[in-house]
Residue frames as a rotation matrix with the C-alpha (Angstrom) as fourth column:
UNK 1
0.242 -0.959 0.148 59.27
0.218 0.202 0.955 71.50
-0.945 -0.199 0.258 97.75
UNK 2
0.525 -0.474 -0.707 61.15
-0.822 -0.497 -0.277 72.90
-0.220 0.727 -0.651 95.12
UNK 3
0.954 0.059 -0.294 63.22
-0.233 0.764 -0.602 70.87
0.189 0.642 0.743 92.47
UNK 4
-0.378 -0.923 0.076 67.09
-0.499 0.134 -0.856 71.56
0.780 -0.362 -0.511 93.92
UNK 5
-0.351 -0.309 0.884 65.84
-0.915 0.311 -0.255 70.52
-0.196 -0.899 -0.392 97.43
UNK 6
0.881 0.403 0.247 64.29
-0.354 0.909 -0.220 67.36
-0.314 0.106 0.944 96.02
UNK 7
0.620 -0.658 -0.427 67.74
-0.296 0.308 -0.904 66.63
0.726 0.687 -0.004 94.34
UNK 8
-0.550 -0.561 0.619 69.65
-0.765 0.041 -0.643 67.38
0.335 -0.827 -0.452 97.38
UNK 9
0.180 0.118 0.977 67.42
-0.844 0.529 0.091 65.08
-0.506 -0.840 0.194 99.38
UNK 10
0.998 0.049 0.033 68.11
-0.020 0.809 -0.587 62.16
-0.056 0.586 0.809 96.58
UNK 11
0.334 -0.908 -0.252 71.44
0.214 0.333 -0.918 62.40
0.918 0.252 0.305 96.41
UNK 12
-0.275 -0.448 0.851 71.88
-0.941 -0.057 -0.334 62.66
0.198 -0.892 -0.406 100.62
UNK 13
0.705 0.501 0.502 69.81
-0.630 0.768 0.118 58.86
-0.326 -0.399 0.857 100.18
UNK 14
0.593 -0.618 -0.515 72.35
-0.712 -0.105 -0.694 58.26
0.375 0.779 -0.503 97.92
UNK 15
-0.198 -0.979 0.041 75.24
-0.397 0.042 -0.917 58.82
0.896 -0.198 -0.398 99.95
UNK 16
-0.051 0.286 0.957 73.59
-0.954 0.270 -0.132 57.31
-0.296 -0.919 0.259 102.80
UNK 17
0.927 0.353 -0.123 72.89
-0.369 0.917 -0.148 54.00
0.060 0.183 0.981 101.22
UNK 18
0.595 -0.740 -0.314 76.36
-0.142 0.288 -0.947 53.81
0.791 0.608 0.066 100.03
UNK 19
-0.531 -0.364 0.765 77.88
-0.773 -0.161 -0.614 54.47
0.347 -0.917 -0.196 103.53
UNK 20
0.319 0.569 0.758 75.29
-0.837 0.544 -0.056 51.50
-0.444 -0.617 0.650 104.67
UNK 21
0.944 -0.138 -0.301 76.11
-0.157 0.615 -0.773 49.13
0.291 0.777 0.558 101.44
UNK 22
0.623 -0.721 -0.304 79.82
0.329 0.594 -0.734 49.27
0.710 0.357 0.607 102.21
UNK 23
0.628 -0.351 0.695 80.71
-0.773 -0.385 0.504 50.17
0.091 -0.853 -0.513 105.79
UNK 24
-0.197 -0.964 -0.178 83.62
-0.805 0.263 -0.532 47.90
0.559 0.039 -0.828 106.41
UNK 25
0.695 0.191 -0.694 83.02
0.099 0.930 0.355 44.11
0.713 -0.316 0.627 108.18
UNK 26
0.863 -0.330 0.384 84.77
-0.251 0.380 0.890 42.99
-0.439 -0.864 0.245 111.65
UNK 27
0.422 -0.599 0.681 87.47
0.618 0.739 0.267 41.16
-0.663 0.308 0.682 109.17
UNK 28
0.733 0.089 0.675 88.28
0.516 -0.720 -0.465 44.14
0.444 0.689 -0.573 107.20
UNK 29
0.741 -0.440 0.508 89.28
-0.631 -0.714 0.302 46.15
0.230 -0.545 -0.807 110.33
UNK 30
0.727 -0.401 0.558 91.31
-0.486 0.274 0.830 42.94
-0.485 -0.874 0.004 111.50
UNK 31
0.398 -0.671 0.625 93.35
0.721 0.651 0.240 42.63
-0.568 0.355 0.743 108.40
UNK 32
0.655 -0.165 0.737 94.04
0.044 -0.966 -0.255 46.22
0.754 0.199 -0.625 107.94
UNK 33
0.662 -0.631 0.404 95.27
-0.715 -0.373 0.591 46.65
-0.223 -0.680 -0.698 111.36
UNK 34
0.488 -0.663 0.567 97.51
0.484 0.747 0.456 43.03
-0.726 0.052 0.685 110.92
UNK 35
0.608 -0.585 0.537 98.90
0.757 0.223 -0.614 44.73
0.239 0.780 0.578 107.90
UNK 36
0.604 -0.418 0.678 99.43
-0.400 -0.895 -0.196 48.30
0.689 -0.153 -0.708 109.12
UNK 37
0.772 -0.569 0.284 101.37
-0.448 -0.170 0.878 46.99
-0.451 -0.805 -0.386 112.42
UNK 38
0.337 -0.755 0.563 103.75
0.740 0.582 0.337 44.22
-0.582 0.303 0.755 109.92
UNK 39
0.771 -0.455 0.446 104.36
0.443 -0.120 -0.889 47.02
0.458 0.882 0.109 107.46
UNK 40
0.943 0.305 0.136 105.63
0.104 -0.655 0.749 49.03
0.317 -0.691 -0.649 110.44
UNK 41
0.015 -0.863 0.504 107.79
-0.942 0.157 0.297 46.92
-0.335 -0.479 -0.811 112.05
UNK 42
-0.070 -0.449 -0.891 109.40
-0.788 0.573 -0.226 44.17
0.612 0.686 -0.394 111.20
UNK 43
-0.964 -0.262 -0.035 110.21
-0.052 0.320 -0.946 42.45
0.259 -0.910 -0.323 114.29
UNK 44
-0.488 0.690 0.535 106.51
-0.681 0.083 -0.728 43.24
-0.546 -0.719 0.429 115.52
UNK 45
0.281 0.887 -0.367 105.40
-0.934 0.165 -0.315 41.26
-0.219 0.431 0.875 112.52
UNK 46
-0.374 -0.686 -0.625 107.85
-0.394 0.727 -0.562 38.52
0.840 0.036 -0.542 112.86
UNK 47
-0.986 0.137 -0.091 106.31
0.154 0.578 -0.801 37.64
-0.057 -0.805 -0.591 116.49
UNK 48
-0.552 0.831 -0.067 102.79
0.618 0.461 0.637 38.59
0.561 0.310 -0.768 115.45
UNK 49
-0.858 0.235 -0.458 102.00
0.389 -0.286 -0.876 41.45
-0.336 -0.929 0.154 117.14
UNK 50
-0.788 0.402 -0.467 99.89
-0.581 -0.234 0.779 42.61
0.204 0.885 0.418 114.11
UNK 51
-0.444 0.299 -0.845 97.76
-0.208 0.883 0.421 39.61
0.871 0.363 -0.330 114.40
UNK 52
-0.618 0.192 -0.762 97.51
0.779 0.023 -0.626 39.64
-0.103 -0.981 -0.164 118.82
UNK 53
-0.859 0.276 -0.432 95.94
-0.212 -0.959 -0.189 43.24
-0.466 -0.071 0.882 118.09
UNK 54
-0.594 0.777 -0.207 93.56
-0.587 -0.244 0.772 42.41
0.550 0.580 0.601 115.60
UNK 55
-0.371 0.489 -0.790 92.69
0.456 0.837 0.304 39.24
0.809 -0.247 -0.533 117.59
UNK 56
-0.584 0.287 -0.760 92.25
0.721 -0.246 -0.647 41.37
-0.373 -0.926 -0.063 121.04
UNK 57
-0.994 0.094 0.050 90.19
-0.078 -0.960 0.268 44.01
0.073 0.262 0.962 119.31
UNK 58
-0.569 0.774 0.277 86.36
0.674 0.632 -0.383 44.74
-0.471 -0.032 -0.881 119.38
UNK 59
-0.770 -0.119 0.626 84.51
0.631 -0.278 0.724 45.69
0.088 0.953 0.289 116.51
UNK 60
-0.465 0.588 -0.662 81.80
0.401 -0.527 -0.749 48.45
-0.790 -0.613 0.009 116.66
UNK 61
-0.821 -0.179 0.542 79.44
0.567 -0.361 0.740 49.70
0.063 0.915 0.398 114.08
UNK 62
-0.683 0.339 -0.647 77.70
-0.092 -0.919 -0.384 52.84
-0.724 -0.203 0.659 113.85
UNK 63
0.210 0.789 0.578 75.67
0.643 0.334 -0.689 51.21
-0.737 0.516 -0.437 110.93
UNK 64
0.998 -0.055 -0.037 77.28
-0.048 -0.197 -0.979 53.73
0.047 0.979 -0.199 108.09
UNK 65
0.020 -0.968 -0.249 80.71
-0.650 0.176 -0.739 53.56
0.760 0.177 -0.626 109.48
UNK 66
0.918 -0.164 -0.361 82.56
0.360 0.725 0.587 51.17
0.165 -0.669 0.724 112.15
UNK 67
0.168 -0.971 -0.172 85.36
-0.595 0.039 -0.803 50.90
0.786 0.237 -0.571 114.15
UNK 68
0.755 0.122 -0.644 87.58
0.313 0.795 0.519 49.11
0.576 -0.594 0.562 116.73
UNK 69
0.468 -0.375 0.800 88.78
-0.882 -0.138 0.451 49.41
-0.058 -0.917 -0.395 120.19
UNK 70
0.381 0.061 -0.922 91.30
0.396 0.891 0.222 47.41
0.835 -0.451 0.316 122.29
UNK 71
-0.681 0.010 -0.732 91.04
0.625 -0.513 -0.588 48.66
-0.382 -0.858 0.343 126.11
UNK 72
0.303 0.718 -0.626 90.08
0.659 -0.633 -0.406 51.75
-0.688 -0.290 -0.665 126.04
UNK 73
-0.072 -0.364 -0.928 91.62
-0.334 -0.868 0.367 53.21
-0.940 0.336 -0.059 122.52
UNK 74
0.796 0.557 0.237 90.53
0.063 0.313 -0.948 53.19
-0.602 0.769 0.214 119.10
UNK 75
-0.073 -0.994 -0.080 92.50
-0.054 -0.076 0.996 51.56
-0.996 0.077 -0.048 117.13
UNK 76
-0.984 -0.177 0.024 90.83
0.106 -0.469 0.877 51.81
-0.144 0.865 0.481 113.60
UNK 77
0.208 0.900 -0.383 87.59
-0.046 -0.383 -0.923 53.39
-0.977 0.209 -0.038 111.80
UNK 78
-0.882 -0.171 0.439 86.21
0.390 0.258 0.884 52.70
-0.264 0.951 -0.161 108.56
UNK 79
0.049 0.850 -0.524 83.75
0.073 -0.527 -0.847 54.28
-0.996 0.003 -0.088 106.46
UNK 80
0.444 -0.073 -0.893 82.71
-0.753 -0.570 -0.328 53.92
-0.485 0.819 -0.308 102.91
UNK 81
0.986 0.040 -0.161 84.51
-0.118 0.852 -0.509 50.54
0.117 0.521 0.845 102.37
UNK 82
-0.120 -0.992 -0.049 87.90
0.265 0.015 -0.964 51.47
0.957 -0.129 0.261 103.56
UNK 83
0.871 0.003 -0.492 89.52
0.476 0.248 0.844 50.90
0.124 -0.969 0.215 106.87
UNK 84
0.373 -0.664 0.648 92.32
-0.440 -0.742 -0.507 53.81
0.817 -0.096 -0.568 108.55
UNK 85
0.245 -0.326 -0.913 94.69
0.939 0.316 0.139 52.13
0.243 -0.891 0.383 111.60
UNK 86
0.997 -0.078 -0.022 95.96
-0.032 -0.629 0.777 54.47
-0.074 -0.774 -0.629 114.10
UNK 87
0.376 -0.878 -0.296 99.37
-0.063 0.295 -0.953 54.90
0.924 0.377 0.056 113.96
């Protein structure tokens, strides 16, 4: 092995740890989504729909990233330490 592909493979463990170190928790995804639906709407955060969503959700993790479903549709994915809702 040559000295670039040793680098390259040290900095792909790198970015792999990091992606393992700070994939996003179960609570993460379920106070993201609570905020994303209250900033939305008003009204939905005034009766808590924010809050029903995160509570009906289930959390999945892929072990460098994660996300969550409720039914059958993903409502958010994280990766890296930050969490994205669906809109």
């Amino acid at each position: 092995m040559n000295r670039s592909s040793i680098i390259t493979l040290v900095i792909a463990a790198a970015v792999l740890l990091a992606a393992l170190a700070t994939n996003p928790s179960a609570d993460r995804h379920r106070v993201k989504i609570r905020e994303s639906v209250g900033e939305r709407n008003v009204l939905a955060r005034a009766v808590g729909v924010g809050a029903l969503t995160a509570f009906a959700s289930s959390y999945h993790s892929l072990g460098v990233a994660s996300y969550t479903t409720v039914g059958n549709r993903t409502v958010s994915w994280g990766a890296f330490g930050l969490v994205f809702v669906r809109s």
